[in-house]
Structure formats: structure tokens, C-alpha cells
ZAVEXPA-899144 format. One record per residue (C-alpha): residue in three letters; x negated, y, z; residue number from 1. Coordinates in nm, 2 decimals. Each point is the difference from the previous one (the first is absolute). Layout:
R|resn|u|v|w|resi
R|ALA|X|Y|Z|NUM;
...
This chain:
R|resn|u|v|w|resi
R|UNK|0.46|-1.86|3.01|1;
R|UNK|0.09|0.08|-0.37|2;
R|UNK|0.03|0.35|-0.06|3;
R|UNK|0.29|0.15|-0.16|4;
R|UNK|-0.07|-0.14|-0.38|5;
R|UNK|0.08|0.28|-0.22|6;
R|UNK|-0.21|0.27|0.23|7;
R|UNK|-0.26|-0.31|0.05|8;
R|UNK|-0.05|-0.02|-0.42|9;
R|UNK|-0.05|0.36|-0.05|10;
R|UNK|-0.22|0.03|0.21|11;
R|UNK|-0.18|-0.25|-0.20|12;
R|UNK|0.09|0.18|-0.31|13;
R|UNK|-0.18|0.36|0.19|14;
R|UNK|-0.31|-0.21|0.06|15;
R|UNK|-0.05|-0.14|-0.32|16;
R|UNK|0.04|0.39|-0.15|17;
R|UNK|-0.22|0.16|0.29|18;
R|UNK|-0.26|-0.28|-0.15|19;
R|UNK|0.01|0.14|-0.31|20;
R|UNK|-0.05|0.33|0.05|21;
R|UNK|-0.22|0.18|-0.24|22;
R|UNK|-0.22|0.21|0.24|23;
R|UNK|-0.16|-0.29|0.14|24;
R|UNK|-0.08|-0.18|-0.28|25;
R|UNK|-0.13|0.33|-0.18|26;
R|UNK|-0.18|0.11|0.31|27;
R|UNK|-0.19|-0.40|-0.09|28;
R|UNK|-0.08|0.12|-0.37|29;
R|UNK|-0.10|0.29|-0.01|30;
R|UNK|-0.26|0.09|-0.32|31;
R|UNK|-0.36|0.15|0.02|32;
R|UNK|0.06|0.37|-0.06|33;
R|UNK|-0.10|0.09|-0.35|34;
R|UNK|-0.24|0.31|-0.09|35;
R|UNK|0.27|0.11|-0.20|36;
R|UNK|0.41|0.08|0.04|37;
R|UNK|0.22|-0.28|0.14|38;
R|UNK|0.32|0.01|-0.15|39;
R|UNK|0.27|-0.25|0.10|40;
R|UNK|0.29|-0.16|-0.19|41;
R|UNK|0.25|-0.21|0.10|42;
R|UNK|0.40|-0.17|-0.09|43;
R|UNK|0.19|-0.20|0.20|44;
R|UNK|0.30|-0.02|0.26|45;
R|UNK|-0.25|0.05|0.30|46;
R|UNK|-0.23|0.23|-0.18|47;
R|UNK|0.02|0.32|0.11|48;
R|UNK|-0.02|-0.13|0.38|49;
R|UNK|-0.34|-0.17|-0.13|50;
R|UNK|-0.12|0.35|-0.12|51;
R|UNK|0.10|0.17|0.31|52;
R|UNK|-0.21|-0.27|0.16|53;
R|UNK|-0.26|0.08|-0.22|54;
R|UNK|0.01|0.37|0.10|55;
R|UNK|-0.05|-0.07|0.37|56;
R|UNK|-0.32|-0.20|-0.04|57;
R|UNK|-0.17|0.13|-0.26|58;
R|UNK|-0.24|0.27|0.09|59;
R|UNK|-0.08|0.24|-0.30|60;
R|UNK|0.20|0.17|-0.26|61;
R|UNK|0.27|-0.24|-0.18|62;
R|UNK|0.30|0.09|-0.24|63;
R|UNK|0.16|-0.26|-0.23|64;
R|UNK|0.35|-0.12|-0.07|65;
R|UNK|0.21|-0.30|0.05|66;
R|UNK|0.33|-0.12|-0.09|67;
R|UNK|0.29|-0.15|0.24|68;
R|UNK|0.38|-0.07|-0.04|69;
R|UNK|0.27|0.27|0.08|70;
R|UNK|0.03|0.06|0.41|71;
R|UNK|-0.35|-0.16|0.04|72;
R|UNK|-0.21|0.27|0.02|73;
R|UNK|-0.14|0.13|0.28|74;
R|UNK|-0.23|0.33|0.13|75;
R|UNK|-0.36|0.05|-0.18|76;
R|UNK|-0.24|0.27|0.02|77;
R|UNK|-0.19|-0.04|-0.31|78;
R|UNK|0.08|-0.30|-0.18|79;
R|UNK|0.38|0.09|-0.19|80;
R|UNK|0.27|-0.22|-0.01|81;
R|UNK|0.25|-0.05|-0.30|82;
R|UNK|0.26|-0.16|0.07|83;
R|UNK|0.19|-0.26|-0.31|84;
R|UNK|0.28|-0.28|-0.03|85;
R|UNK|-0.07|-0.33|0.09|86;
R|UNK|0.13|-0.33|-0.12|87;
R|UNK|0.03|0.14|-0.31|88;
R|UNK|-0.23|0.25|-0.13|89;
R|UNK|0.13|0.39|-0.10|90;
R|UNK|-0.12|0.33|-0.14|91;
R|UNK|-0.22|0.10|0.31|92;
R|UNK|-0.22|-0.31|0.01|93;
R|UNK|-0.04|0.05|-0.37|94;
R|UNK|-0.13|0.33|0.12|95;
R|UNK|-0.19|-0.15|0.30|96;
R|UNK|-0.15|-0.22|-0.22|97;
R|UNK|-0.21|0.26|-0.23|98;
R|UNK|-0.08|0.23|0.33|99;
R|UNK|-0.23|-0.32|0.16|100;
R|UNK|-0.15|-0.04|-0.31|101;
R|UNK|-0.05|0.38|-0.06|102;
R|UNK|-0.15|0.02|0.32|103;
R|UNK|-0.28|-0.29|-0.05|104;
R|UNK|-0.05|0.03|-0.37|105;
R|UNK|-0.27|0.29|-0.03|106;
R|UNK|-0.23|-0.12|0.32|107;
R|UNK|-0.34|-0.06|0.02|108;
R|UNK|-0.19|-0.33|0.11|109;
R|UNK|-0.10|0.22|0.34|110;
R|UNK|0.40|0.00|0.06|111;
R|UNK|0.18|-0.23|0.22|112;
R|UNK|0.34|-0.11|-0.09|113;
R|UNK|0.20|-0.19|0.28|114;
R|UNK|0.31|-0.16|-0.12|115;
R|UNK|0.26|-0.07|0.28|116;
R|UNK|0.22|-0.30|-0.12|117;
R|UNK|0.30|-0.15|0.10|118;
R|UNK|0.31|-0.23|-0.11|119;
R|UNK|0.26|0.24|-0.18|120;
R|UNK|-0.30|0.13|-0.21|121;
R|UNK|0.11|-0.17|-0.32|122;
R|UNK|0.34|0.19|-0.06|123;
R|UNK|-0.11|0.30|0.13|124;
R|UNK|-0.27|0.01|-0.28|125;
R|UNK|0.23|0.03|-0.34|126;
R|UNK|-0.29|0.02|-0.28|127;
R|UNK|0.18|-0.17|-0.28|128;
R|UNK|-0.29|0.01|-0.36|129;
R|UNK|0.15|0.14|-0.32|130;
R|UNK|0.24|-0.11|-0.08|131;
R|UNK|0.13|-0.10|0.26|132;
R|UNK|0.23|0.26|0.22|133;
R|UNK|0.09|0.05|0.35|134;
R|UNK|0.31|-0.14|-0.05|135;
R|UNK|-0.17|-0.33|-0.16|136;
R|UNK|-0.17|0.00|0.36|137;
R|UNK|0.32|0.03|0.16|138;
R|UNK|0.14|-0.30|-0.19|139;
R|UNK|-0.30|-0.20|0.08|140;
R|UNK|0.00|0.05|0.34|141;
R|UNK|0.41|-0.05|0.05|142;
R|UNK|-0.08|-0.30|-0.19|143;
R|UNK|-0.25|-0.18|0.21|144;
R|UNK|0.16|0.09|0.32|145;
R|UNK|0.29|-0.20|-0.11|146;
R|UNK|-0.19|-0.26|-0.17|147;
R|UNK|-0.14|-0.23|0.33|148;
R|UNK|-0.35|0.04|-0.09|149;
R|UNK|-0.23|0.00|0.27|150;
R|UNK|-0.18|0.33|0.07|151;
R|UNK|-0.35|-0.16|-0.17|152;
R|UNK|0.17|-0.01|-0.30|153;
R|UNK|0.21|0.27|-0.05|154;
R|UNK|-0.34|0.22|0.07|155;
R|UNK|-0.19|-0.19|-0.27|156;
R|UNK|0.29|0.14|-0.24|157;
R|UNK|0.00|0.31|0.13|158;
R|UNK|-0.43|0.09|0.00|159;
R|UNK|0.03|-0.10|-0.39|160;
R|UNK|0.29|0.22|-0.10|161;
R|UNK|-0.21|0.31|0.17|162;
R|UNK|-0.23|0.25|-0.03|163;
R|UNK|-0.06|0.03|0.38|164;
R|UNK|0.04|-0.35|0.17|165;
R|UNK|-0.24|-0.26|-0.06|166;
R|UNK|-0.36|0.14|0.12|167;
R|UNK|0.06|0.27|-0.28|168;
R|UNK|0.05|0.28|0.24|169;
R|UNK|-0.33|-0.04|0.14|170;
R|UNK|-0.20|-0.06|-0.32|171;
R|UNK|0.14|0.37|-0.05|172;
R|UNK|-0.27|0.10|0.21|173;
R|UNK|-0.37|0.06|0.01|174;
R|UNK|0.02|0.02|0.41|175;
R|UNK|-0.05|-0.31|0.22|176;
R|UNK|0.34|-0.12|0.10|177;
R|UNK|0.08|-0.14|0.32|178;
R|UNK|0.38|-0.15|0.03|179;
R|UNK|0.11|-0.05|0.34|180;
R|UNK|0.30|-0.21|-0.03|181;
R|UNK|0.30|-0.16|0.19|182;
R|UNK|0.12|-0.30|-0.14|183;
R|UNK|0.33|-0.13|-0.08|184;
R|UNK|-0.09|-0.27|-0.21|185;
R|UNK|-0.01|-0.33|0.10|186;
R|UNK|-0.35|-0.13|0.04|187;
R|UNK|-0.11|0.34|0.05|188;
R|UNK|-0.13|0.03|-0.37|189;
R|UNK|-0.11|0.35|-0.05|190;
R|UNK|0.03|0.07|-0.36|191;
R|UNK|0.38|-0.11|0.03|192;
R|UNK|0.10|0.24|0.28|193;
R|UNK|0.14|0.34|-0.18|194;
R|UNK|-0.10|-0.23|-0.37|195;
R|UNK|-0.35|0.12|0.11|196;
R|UNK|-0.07|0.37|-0.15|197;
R|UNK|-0.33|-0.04|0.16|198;
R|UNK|-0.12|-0.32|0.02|199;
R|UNK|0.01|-0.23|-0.34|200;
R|UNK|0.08|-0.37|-0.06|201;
R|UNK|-0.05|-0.22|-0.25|202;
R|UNK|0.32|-0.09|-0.12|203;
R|UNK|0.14|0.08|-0.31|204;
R|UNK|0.23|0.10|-0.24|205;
R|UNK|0.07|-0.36|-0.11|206;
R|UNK|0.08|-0.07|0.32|207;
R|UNK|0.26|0.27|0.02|208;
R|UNK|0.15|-0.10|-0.31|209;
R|UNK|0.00|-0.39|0.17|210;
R|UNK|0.20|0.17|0.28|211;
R|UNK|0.24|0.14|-0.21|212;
R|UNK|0.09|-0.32|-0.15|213;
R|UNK|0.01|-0.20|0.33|214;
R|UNK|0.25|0.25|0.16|215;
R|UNK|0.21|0.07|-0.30|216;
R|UNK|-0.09|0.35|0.05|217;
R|UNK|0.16|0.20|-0.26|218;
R|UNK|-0.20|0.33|-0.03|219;
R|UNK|-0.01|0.27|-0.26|220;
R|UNK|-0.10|-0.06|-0.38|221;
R|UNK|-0.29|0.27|0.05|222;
R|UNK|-0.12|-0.17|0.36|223;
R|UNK|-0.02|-0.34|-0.17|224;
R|UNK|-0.16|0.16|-0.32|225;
R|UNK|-0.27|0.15|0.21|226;
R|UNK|-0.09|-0.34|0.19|227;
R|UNK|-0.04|-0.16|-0.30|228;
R|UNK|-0.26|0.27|-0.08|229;
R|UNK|-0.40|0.06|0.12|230;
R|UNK|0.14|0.31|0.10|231;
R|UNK|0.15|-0.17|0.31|232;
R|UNK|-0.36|-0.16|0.09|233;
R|UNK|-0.08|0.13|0.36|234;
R|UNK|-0.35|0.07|0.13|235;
R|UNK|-0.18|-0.35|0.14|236;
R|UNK|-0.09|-0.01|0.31|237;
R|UNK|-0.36|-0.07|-0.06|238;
R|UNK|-0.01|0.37|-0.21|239;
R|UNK|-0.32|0.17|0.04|240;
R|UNK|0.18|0.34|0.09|241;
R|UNK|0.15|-0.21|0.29|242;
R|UNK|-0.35|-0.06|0.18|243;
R|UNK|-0.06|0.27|0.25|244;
R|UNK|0.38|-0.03|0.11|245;
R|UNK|0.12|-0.21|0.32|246;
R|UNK|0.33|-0.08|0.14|247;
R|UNK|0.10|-0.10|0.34|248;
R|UNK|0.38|-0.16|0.17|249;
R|UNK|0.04|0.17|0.28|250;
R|UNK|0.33|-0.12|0.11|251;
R|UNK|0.21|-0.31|-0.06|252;
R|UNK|0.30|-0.23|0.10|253;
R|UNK|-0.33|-0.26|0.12|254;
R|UNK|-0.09|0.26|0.27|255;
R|UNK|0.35|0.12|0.06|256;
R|UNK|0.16|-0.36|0.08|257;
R|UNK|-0.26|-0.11|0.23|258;
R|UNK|0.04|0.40|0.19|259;
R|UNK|0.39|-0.14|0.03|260;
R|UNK|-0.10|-0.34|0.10|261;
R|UNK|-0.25|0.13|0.34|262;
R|UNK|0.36|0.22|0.08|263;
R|UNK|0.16|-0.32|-0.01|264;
R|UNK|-0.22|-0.21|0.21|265;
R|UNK|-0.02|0.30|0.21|266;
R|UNK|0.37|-0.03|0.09|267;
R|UNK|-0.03|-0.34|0.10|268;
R|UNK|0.11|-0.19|-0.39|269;
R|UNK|-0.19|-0.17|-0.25|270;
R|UNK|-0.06|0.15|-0.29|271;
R|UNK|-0.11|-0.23|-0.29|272;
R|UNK|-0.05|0.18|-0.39|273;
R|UNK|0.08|-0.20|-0.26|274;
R|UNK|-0.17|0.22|-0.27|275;
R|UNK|-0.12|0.33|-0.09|276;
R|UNK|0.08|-0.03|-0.37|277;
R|UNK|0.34|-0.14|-0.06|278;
R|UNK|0.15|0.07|-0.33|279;
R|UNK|0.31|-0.14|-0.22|280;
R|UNK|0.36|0.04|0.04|281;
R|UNK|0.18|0.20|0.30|282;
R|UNK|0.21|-0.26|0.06|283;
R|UNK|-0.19|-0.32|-0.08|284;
R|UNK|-0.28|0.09|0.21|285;
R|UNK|0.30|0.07|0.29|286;
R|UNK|0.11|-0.35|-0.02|287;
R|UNK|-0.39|-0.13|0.04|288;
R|UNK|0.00|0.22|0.32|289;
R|UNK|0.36|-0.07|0.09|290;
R|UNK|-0.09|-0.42|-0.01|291;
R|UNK|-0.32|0.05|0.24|292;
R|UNK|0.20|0.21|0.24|293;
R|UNK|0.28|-0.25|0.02|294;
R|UNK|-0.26|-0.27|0.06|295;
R|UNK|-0.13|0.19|0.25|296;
R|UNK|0.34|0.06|0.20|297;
R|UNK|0.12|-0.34|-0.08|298;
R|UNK|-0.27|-0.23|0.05|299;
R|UNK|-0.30|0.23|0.17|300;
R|UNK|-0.23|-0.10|-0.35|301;
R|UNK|-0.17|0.14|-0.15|302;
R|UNK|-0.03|0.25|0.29|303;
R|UNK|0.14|0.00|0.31|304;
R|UNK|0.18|0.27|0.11|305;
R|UNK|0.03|0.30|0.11|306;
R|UNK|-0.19|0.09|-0.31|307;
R|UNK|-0.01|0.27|-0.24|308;
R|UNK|-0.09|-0.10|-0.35|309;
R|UNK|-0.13|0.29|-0.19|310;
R|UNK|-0.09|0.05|-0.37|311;
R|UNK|-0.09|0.28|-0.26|312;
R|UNK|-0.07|0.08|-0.36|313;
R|UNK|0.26|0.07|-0.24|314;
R|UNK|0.28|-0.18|-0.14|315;
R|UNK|0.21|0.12|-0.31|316;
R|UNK|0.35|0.01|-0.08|317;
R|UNK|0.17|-0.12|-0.33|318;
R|UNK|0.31|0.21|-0.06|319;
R|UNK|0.26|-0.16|-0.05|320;
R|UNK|0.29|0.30|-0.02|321;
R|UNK|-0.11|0.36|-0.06|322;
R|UNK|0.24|0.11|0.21|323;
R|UNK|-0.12|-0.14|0.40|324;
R|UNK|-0.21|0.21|0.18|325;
R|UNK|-0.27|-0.13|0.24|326;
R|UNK|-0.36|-0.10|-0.05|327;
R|UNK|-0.23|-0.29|0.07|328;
R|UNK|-0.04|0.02|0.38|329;
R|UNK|0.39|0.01|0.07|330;
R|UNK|0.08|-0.27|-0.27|331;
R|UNK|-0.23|-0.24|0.20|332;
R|UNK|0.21|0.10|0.33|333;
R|UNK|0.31|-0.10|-0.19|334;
R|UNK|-0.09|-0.31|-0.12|335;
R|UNK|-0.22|-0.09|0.33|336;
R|UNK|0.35|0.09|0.16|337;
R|UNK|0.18|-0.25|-0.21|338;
R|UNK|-0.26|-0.28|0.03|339;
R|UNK|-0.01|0.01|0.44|340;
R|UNK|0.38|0.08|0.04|341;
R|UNK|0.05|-0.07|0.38|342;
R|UNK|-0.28|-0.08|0.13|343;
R|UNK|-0.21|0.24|0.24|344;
R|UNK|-0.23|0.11|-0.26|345;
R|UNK|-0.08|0.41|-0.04|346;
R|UNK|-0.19|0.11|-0.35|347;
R|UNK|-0.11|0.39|-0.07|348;
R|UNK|-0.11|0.04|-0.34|349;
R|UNK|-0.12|0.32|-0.11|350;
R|UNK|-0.27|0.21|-0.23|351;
R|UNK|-0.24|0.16|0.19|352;
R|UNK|0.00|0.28|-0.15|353;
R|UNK|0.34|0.09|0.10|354;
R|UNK|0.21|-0.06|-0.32|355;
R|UNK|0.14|-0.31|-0.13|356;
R|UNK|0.03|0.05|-0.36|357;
R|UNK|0.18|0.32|-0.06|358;
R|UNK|0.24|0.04|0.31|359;
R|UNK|-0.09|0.20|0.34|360;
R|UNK|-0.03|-0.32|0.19|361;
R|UNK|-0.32|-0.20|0.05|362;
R|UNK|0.14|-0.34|0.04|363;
R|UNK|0.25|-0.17|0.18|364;
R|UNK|0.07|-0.23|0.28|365;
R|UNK|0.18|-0.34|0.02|366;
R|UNK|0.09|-0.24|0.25|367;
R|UNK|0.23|-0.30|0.09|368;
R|UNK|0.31|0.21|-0.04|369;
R|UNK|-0.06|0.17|-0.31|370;
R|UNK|0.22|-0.15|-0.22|371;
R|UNK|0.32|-0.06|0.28|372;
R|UNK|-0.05|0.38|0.03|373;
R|UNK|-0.05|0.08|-0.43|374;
R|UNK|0.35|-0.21|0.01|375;
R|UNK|0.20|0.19|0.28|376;
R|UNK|-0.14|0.35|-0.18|377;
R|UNK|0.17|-0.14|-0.29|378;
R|UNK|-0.33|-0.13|-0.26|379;
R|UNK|-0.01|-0.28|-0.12|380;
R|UNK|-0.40|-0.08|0.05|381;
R|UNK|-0.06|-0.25|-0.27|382;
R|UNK|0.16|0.27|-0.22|383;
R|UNK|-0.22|0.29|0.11|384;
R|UNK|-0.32|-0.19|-0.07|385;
R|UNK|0.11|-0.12|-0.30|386;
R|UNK|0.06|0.39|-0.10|387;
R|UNK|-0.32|0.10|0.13|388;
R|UNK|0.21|0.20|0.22|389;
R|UNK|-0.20|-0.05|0.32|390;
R|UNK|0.03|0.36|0.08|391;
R|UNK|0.32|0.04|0.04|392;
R|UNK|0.07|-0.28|0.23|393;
R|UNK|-0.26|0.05|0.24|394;
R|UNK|0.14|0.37|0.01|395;
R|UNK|0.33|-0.09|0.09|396;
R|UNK|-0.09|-0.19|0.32|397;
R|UNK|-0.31|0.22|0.10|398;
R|UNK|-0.25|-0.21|-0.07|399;
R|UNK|-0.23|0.24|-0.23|400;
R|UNK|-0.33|0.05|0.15|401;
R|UNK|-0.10|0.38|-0.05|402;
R|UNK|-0.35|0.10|0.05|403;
R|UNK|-0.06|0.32|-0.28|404;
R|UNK|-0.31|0.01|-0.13|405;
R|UNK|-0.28|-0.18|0.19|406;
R|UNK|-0.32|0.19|-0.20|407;
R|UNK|-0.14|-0.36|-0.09|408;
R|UNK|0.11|-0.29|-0.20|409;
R|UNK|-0.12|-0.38|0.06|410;
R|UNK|0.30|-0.12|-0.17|411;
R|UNK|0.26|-0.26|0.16|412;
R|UNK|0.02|-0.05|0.37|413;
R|UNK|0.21|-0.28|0.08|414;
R|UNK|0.07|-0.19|0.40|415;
R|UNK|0.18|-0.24|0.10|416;
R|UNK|0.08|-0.05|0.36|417;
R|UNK|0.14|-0.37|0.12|418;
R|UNK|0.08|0.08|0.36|419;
């Protein structure tokens, strides 16, 4: 029997976040004590719920600090939380930013440093070089949110127009640095989740500046200055003052899909993931997903049904009118809503750590009778997604999915249910 779709898909959505929490994936990697201090630093949206995992397990003194967004924090003993805005970066992540390096900068090669890393990490790490200000940071990172880059490439900007991101906080050190990280980034690429403070890549500034073309990005006179200059040159990967560090993904949407997947089975339905890694735009990737579950309902191919197709990684939205409100997740409900219109089809698509973009809802759900019921509330649906206005739809027919904060981030979670 089919259970009742929208409780049915959440409880997908609880698995794939129970999955992905920190404390088992810490309690997994946890480093050799050193015979000196371990200090830990961290940034991201599930951060400080990794430090109070941290806490719990580790046996011996510890005291460090770690950065999260604004209502994510969470209780800690030792470790202190600050607490700074996140899409876009403000005055207390500026702050945050010189108290991890403060607290790593004069340690000893004896000293363990333990970096707990998460998605979110990039604007909550504002550390703009001279000239550059935080309001040049601000710009930057309004701008490639809006631009419909994919997350890869937006952090390969961001790591060369810092003096944090890009391995650099790390090389600040003397201490061995272990990073335990949670991933966001499709492909599970470690030195892009947070634009790697701790673990170094081997891209470059010319590859920024090849971005910056390719997406029309138009950034501030002093940020394109500076990429055009050594100054912008991050630390390789292959550094010697890299060699005695490590780093280790604890968590990801790979792990988390196939934890929603077994629930599925579980209740009697296939479950069959399409990928971990999905990237491109909102709506674009909805229609893909849209066409294989109307092929599924229609004909039985390429699965037959009941099936739930599930999916992560992250898409990106292109704004098209400053003045919508919703983010990636619920502008992939819309247009999924659009594409199935009638048909016995249920979608949730949602963040997993809680917040779509900037609004208090995760995600959204979408079915069959989305758009009869976005007409009878008085939208026009082609209209709201044209308006990047998502949001405000799905609100007026209570469709939001609300969560809060989850403590963990493995980026999109998307399901869809042909009954």
C-alpha cells in the first residue's frame, strides 16, 4: 500500500539527514592525539553541531573556535561558537575570520589543529586582501549567487580573492592539520567544500579570471585588479608545508541517498538514485527529472512503478528578477510542478540543511495538482517561476517544507514518488 506521499517523502528527507550526521562520521576520523595542545577550528552551516560532536568523543583537553550562520549554533563546552551572516558575508565573519587564524597561527609542530568543515564555510569566511574591502566581498558573493555558476566555480573565484580560503588557512600553521569535512559539493571534492581554508587545490588565478569571463561576472575594479596579480596565487596542493596534514569526508549526499533509498525499500517501494552529483539549472534539471517520471507513470520505462527516483548535489539559480523570493530547492518544485501537471506524481525538494536559499523553509513539495491549485489561489505559475518567486507560491497553498536547521549540510535532496 502506498503510504501517504508527503509524510512518505519526508521521511525520506529525515533519513538522508540522520545519514549525515556529523557524530558518526567524526566518531570514524578521529586523529592520533598529539604531545602537544589540540586546538580546533571550524565554519560552516552545520559547524558548531560538528564541534559539539567533537566534544563528546574526544577524550583530553580541547578548546578552539568555529564559525556557523545566525540560529545555527548550538551548546559547547569548550570549543566557542560565533555566530555570522550567511549567503552573504557581514562584519562578524570578518571578525570570525582573524579569530581561527589567531588561534592556529603561533602553534608549534607538537600541536594538533582539527578543522571541522562544512558547506556555508565560504561566506561565512569574509577575508577580502588589501585592497579589497568587505563590501567588495559582499559584491562578489551577491554576484555569483545570481550569476548560475555552479558551486566549483564560484569557489575557485572566491579561494583567489582571499586571504583565508584556498589551503591558506592551514599553511598559517606550524601544527599538523586534520580537516574533517562534510561535503556539499558535487563529486565530493574536498578543497571545494567551504573554497577549502584547509585543504589546497591546484587551480588558479587564471582560471578565476576564465570564470569571470564565461559568466559575464561583473565584479569590482579592485577584485579583478587583484586576479590579474601573483598576489592572488594560492598555495599548490603539492606545498611542502602541506605534508604532515590529512583530510577526510565524513558525510555526503552518496551516503545520505542510499540511507533514504533502504527506508524506501523498507516500506515496500523501489527506490532507484539517479545521481549523487547533479548540478546546472533549478529548472532544467526539473524537466530531466520531470520526463523520467512521466515515462515512468505513462509507460512503466524506464522504471516501473511504484518507484521513488531520488537525486542530490546542487543546482544553481540564474536570477532573473531581484525582486522573487525562493531558492534552488523550491524553484525545482515549481517547475517539476509545471512539467507533471495532472498526473499522480509527488516531488519534495529541499536543502538538507534546513534552508533553501535565504527563507525559513527547506524546500518545497509538488504534485499533480500544484498548478490547478497556484491558479484557484490566484498565481499565475509560469509567472512565479519566471520571477524566481517560488517562495511565495508555495506559501500561499502550504506547500513549504520547514525543517530549521538540521546541524549538517549534504546539499540538495530531491524525490520523486510515481504511485
Amino acid at each position: 500500500m502506498i503510504p501517504a506521499p508527503r509524510i512518505f517523502l519526508a521521511s525520506l528527507f529525515d533519513a538522508a539527514v540522520k545519514a549525515a550526521d556529523p557524530q558518526t562520521g567524526i566518531a570514524a576520523h578521529l586523529p592520533e592525539k598529539p604531545r602537544g595542545k589540540t586546538v580546533v577550528i571550524g565554519a560552516g552551516k552545520g559547524a558548531a553541531q560538528m564541534a559539539s560532536a567533537l566534544e563528546r568523543l574526544w577524550k583530553g583537553p580541547i578548546h578552539g573556535v568555529v564559525v556557523t550562520r545566525y540560529g545555527y549554533g548550538c551548546k559547547t563546552n569548550s570549543i566557542e561558537i560565533i555566530e555570522a551572516a550567511h549567503p552573504v558575508p557581514d562584519a562578524a565573519g570578518l571578525i570570525a575570520s582573524k579569530r581561527l587564524t589567531d588561534a592556529i597561527k603561533d602553534l608549534s609542530e607538537d600541536d594538533l589543529v582539527i578543522a571541522l568543515i562544512c558547506g556555508g564555510g565560504s561566506a561565512l569566511l569574509p577575508a577580502p586582501p588589501k585592497p579589497l574591502t568587505l563590501d567588495n566581498e559582499i559584491v562578489l558573493n551577491e554576484t555569483l549567487l545570481a550569476s548560475g555558476a555552479p558551486i566549483s566555480a564560484m569557489n575557485v573565484v572566491r579561494k583567489h580573492l582571499s586571504t583565508i580560503k584556498g589551503g591558506r588557512l592551514a599553511a598559517a600553521t606550524k601544527a599538523r592539520v586534520v580537516s574533517l569535512i562534510v561535503s556539499d559539493i558535487p563529486g565530493d571534492n574536498a578543497a571545494y567544500v567551504a573554497s577549502g581554508p584547509t585543504v589546497a587545490d591546484n587551480s588558479t588565478r587564471h582560471e578565476a579570471l576564465e570564470i569571470v569571463a564565461r559568466y559575464n561576472l561583473k565584479l569590482p575594479k579592485a577584485a579583478i585588479d587583484h586576479l590579474n596579480s601573483t598576489g592572488a596565487d594560492a598555495p599548490r596542493a603539492d606545498n611542502p608545508i602541506f605534508s604532515r596534514n590529512s583530510h577526510h569526508i565524513i558525510a555526503s549526499a552518496s551516503v545520505s541517498l542510499e540511507a533514504a533509498a533502504a527506508v524506501s525499500r523498507s516500506s515496500g517501494i523501489e527506490a532507484v538514485i539517479l545521481s549523487d552529483s547533479v548540478e546546472g539549472e533549478a529548472r532544467d534539471v526539473a524537466l530531466v527529472h520531470a520526463a523520467i517520471a512521466k515515462g515512468v507513470f505513462e509507460r512503466n520505462r524506464p522504471f516501473g512503478k511504484p518507484v521513488v527516483i531520488l537525486s542530490g548535489g546542487e543546482t544553481t539559480v540564474t536570477l532573473k528578477s531581484r525582486h522573487g523570493k525562493g531558492g534552488r530547492n523550491s524553484e525545482f518544485a515549481l517547475a517539476a510542478a509545471l512539467a507533471i501537471d495532472g498526473r499522480d506524481i509527488h516531488v519534495l525538494a529541499a536543502d538538507t540543511d534546513g534552508i533553501d536559499g535565504t527563507g525559513d523553509n527547506a524546500g518545497a513539495f509538488a504534485d499533480g495538482t500544484t498548478v490547478a491549485r497556484l491558479r484557484v489561489a490566484g498565481f499565475d505559475p509560469r509567472q512565479l517561476l519566471d520571477t524566481n518567486d517560488s517562495y511565495t507560491g508555495f506559501k500561499n497553498i502550504d506547500d513549504l517544507f520547514k525543517t530549521g536547521p538540521t546541524g549538517t549540510n549534504v546539499n540538495d535532496f530531491r524525490a520523486m514518488l510515481i504511485s
